[in-house]
LONU-256577 format. One line per field, with one value per residue: residue number from 1; residue in one letter; x, y, z of N, C-alpha, C in turn. Coordinates in Angstrom, 3 decimals. Layout:
<titis>
resi = NUM_...
resn = A_...
n_x = X_...
n_y = Y_...
n_z = Z_...
ca_x = X_...
ca_y = Y_...
ca_z = Z_...
c_x = X_...
c_y = Y_...
c_z = Z_...
</titis>
This chain:
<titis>
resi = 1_2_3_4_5_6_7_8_9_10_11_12_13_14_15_16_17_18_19_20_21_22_23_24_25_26_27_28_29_30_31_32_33_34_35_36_37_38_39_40_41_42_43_44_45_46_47_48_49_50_51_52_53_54_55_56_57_58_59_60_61_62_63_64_65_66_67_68_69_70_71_72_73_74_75_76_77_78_79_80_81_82_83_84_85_86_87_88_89_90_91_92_93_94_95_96_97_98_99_100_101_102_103_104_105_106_107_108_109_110_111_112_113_114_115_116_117_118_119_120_121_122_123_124_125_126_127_128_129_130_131_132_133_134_135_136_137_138_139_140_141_142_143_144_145_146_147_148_149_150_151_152_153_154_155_156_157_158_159_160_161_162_163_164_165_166_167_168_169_170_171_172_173_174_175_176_177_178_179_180_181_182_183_184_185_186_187_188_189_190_191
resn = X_X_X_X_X_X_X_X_X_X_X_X_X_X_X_X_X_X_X_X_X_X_X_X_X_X_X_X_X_X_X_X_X_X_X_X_X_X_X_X_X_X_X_X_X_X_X_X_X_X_X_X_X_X_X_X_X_X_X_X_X_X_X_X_X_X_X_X_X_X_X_X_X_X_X_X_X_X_X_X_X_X_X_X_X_X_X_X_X_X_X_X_X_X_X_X_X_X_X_X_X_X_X_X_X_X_X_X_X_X_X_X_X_X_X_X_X_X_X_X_X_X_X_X_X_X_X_X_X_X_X_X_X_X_X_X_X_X_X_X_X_X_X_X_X_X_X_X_X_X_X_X_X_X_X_X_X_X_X_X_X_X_X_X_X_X_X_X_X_X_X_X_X_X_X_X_X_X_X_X_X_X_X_X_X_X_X_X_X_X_X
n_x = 75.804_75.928_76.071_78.119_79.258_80.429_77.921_77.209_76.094_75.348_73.711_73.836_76.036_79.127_81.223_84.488_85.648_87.935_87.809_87.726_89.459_86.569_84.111_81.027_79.345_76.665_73.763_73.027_73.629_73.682_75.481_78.206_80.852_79.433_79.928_78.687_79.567_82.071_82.421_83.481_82.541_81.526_81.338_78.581_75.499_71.954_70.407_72.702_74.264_76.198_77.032_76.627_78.384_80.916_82.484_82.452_85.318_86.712_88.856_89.385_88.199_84.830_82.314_79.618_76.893_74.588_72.691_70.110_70.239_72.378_73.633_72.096_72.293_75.186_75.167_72.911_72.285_72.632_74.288_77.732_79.838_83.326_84.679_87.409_90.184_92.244_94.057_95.385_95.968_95.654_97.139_100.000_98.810_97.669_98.445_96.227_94.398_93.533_92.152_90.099_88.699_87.915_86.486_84.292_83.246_81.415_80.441_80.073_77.294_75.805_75.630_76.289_78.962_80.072_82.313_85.359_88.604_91.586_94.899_97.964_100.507_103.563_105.958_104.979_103.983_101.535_99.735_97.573_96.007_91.936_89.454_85.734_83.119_80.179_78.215_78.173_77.104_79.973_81.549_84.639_85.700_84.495_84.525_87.608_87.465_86.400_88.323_89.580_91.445_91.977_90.707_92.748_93.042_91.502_91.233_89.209_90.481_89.686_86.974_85.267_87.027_88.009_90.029_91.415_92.007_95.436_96.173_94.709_93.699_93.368_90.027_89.533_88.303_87.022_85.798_84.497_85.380_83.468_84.511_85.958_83.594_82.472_84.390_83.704_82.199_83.165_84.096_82.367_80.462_77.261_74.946
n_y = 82.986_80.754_80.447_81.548_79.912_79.896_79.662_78.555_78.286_76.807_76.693_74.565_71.333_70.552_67.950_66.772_64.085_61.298_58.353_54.902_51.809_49.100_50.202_50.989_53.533_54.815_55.747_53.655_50.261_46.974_45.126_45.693_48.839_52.512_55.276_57.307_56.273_56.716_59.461_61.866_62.894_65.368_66.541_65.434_64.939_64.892_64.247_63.669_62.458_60.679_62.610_61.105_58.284_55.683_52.774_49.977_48.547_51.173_53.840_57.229_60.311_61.793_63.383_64.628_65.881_67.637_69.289_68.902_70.472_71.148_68.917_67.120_69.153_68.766_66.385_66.221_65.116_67.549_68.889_68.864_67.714_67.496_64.558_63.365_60.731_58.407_55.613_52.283_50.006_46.666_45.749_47.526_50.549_51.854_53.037_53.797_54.788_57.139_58.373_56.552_57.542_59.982_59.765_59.048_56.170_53.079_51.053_48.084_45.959_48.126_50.948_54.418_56.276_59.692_61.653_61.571_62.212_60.642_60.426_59.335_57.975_59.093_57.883_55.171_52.927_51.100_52.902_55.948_58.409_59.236_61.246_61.820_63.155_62.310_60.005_56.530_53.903_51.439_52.493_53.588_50.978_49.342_50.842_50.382_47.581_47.383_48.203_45.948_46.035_45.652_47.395_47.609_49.145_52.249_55.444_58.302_61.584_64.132_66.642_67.957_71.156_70.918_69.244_66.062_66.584_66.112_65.878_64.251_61.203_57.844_57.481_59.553_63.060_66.250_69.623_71.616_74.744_77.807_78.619_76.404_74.813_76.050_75.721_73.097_73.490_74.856_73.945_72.581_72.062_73.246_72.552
n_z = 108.663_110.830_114.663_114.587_113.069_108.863_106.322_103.645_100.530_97.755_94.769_93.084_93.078_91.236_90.383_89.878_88.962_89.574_88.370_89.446_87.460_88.222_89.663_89.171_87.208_88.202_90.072_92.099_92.440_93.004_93.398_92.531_93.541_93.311_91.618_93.577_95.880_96.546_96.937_98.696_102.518_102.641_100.578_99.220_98.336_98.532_95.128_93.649_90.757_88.168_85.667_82.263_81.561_82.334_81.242_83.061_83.195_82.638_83.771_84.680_84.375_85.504_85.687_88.233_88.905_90.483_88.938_86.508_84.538_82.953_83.046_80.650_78.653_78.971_77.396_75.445_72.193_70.354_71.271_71.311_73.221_73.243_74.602_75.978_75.109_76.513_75.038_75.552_73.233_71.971_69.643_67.941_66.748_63.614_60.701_58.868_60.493_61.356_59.562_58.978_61.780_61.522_58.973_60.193_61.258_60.602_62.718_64.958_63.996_62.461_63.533_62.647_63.516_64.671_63.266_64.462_66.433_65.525_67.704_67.453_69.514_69.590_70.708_71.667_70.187_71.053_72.129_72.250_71.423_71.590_70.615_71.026_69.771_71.025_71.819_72.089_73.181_74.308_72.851_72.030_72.258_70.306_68.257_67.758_67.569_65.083_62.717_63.345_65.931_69.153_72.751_75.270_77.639_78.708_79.241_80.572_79.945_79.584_79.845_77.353_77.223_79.966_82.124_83.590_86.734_87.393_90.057_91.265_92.686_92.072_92.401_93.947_94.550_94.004_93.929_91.368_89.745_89.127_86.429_85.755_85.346_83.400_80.796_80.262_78.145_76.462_73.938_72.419_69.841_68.485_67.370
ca_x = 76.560_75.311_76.761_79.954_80.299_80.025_77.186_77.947_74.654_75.747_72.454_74.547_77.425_79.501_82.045_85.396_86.432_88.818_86.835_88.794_88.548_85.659_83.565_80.009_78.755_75.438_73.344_73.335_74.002_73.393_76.601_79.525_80.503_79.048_80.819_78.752_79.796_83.631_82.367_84.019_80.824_81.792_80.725_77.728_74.337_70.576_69.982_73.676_74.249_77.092_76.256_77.540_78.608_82.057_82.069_83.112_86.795_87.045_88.932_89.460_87.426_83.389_81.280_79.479_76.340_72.762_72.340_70.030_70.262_73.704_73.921_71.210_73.317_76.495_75.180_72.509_73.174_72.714_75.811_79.092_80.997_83.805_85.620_88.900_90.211_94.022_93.477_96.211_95.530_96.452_98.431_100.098_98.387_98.222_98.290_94.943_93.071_93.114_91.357_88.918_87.830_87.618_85.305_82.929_83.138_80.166_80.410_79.223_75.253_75.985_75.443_77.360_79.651_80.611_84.080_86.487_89.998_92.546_95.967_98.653_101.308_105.223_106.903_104.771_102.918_100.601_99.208_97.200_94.467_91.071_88.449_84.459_81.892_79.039_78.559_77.382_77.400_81.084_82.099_86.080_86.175_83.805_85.897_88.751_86.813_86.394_89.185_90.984_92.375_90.944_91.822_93.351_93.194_91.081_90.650_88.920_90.847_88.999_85.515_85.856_88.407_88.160_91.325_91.026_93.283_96.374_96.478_93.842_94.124_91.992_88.731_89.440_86.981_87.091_84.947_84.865_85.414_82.792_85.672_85.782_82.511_82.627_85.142_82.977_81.422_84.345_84.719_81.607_80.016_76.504_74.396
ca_y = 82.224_79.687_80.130_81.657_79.252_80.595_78.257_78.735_77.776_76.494_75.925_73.151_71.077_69.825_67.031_66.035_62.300_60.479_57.163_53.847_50.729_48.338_51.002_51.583_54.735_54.298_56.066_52.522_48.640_45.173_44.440_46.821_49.831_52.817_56.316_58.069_55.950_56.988_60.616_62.535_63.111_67.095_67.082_64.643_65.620_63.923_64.575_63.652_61.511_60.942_63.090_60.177_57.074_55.225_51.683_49.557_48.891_52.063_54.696_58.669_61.652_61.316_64.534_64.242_66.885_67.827_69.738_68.072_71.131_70.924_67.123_67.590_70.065_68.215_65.079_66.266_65.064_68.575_69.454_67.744_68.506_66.745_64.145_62.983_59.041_57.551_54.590_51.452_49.067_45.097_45.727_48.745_51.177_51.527_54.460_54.377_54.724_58.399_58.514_55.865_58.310_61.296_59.817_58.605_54.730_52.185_49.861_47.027_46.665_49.053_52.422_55.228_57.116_61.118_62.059_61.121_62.405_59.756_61.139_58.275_58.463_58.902_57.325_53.896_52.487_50.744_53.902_56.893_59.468_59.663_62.365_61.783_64.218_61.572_58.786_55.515_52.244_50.908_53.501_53.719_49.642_48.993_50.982_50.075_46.236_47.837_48.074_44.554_45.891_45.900_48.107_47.070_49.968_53.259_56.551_59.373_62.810_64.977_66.651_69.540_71.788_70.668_68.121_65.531_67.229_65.235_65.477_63.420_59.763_56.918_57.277_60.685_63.684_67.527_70.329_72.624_75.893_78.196_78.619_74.642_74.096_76.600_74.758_71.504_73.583_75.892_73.352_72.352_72.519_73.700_71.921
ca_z = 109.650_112.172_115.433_113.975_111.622_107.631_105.606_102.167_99.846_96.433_94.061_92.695_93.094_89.997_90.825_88.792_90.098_88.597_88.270_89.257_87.235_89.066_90.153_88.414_86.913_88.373_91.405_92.843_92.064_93.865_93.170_92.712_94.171_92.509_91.864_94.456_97.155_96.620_96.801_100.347_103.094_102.550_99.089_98.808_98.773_97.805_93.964_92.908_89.686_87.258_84.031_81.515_82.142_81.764_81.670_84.561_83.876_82.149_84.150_84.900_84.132_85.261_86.210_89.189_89.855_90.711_87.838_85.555_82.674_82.624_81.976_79.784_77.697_78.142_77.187_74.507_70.834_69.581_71.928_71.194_73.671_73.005_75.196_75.229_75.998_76.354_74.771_74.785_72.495_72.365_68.854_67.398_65.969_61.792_60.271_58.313_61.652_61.814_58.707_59.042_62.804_60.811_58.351_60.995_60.991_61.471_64.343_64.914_63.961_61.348_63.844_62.443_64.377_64.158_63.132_66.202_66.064_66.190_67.404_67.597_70.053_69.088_71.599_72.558_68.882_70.845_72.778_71.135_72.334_70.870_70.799_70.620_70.002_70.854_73.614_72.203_74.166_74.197_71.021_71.388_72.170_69.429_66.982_67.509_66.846_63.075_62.675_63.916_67.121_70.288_73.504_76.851_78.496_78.201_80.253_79.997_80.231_79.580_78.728_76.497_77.554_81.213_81.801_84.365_87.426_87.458_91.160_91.926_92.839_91.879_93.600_94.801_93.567_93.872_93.305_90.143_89.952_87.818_85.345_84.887_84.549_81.969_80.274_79.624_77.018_75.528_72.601_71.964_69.010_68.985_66.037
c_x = 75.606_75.942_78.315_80.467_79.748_79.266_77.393_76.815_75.344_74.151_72.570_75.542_77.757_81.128_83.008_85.923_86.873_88.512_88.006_88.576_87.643_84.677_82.263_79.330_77.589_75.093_73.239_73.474_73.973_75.051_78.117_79.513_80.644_79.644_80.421_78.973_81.330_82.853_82.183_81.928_80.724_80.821_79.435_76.339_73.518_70.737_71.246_73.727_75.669_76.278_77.374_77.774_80.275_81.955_83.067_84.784_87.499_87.392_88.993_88.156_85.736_83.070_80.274_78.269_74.983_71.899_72.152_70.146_71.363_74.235_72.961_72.038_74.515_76.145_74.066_73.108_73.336_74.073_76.656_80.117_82.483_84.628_86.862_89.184_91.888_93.658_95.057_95.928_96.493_97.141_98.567_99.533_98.675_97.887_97.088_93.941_92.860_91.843_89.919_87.985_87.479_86.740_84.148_82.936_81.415_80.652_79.476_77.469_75.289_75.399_77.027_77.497_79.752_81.905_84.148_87.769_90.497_94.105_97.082_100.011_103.016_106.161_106.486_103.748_101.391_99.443_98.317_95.851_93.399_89.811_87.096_83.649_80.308_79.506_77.781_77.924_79.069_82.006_83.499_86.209_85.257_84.249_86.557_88.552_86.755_86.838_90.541_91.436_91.349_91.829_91.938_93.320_92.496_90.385_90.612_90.049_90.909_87.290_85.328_86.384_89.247_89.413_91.030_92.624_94.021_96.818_96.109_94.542_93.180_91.231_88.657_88.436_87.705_86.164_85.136_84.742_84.910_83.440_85.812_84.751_82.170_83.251_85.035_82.490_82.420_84.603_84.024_80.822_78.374_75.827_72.605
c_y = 81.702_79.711_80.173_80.999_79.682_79.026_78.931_77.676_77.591_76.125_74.532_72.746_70.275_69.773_66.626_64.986_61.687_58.938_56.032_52.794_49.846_48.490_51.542_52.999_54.715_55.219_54.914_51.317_47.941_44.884_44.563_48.065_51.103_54.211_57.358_57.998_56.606_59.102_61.281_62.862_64.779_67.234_66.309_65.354_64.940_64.722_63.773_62.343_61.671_61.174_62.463_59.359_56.760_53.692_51.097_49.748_50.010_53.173_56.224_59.557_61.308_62.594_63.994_65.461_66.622_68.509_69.419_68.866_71.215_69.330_67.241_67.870_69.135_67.099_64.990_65.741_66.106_69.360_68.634_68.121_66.967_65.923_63.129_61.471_58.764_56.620_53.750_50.350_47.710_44.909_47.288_49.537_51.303_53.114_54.485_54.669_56.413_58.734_58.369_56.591_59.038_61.042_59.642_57.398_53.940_51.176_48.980_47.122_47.717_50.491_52.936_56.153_58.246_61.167_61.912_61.856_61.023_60.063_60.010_58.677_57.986_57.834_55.479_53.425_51.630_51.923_54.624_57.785_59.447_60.424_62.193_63.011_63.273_60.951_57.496_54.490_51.487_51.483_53.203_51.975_49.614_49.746_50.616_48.541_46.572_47.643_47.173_44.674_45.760_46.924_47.524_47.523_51.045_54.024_57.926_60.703_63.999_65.528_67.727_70.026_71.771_69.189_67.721_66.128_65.753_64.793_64.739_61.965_59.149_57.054_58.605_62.029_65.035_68.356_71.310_73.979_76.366_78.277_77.320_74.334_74.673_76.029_73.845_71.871_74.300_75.595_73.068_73.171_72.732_73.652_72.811
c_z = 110.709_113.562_115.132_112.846_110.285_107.560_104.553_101.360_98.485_96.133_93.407_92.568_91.538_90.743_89.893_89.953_89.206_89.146_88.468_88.449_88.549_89.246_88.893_88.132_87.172_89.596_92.509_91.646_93.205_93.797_93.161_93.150_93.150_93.038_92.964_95.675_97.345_96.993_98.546_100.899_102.721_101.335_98.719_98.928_98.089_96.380_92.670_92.485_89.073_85.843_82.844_82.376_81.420_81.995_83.393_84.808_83.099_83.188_84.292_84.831_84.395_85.987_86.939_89.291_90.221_89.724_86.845_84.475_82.502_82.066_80.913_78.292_77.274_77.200_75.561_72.910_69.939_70.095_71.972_71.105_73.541_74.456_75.152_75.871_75.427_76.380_74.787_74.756_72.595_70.997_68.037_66.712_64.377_61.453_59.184_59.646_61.766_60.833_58.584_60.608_62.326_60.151_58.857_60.597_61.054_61.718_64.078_65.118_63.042_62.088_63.481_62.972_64.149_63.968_64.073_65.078_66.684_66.172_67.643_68.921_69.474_69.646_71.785_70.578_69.253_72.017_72.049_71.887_71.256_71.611_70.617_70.947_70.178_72.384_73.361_72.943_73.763_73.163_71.260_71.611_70.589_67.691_66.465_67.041_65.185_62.713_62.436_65.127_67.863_71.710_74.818_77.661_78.044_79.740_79.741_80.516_80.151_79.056_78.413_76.690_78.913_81.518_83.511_85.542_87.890_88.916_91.746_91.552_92.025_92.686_93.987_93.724_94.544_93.104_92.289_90.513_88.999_86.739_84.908_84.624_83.233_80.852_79.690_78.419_75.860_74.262_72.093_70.647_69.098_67.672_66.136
</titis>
């Protein structure tokens, strides 16, 4: 304590922010505003990065720390941790698409993908969640291009067993609790 007041030393902070569209995954940009500017003065500190990227008008789920062996890990290709995306698409889903994720597709440029789950949704046909154990450049749009469709909308919600907290706003962020960061890895597979 300082003058009564508690200081409280963390070795590192890890950040869940529910990403808005607009907003760059980036430590800076010339141009747009970048996820660590949205991040409260409480919680900020020199070192902090987003571990992963989402694209611009891609929203929700982005990890936030100082801890480069933890992004490292999450983000490694020998670790695939999986993360999750609510995707809705610009025409109904078909029912060979689960298939064609599961086998591992190739995308455009002929890179091939890892199994994805593709889970469809009941209620809306042009909705559906999908799962990646990877992170290439534009992967669930560039899929779903394979395909014929394309998507309209896509957010992340989760990254391995960790679920993007529903309370949060756009833009707004919160700190993890050792039990969630644990979590990022709970599902991961471990090649």
């Amino acid at each position: 304590a300082v003058k009564g007041v508690e200081i409280c030393y963390k070795k590192f902070v890890y950040i869940m922010m529910n990403k808005p569209q607009g907003v760059v995954c980036s430590t800076r940009d010339g141009e747009s505003k970048t996820v660590l500017e949205l991040v409260p003065p409480e919680m900020f500190r020199e070192g902090l990065f987003p571990a992963g990227r989402l694209d611009k008008d891609t929203e929700g789920f982005v990890l936030l720390t100082d801890d480069g062996a933890l992004a490292h890990r999450m983000l490694s290709p020998k670790t695939h941790v999986p993360k999750t995306y609510f995707v809705r698409l610009r025409d109904p889903w078909q029912e060979n698409y689960a298939q064609a994720f599961a086998e591992g597709m190739t995308i455009d440029g002929g890179e091939k993908c890892l199994p994805a789950e593709f889970s469809a949704s009941v209620n809306c046909p042009d909705e559906c969640t999908v799962v990646l154990h990877e992170g290439k450049y534009h992967q669930v749009k560039r899929m779903f291009a394979s395909v014929g469709n394309s998507v309209s909308a896509l957010r992340r919600t989760a990254i391995g067993a960790l679920q993007l907290d529903n309370s949060l706003k756009e833009g707004e962020a919160r700190l993890l609790t050792d039990n969630e960061r644990k979590m990022i890895f709970s599902e991961a597979e471990i090649i």
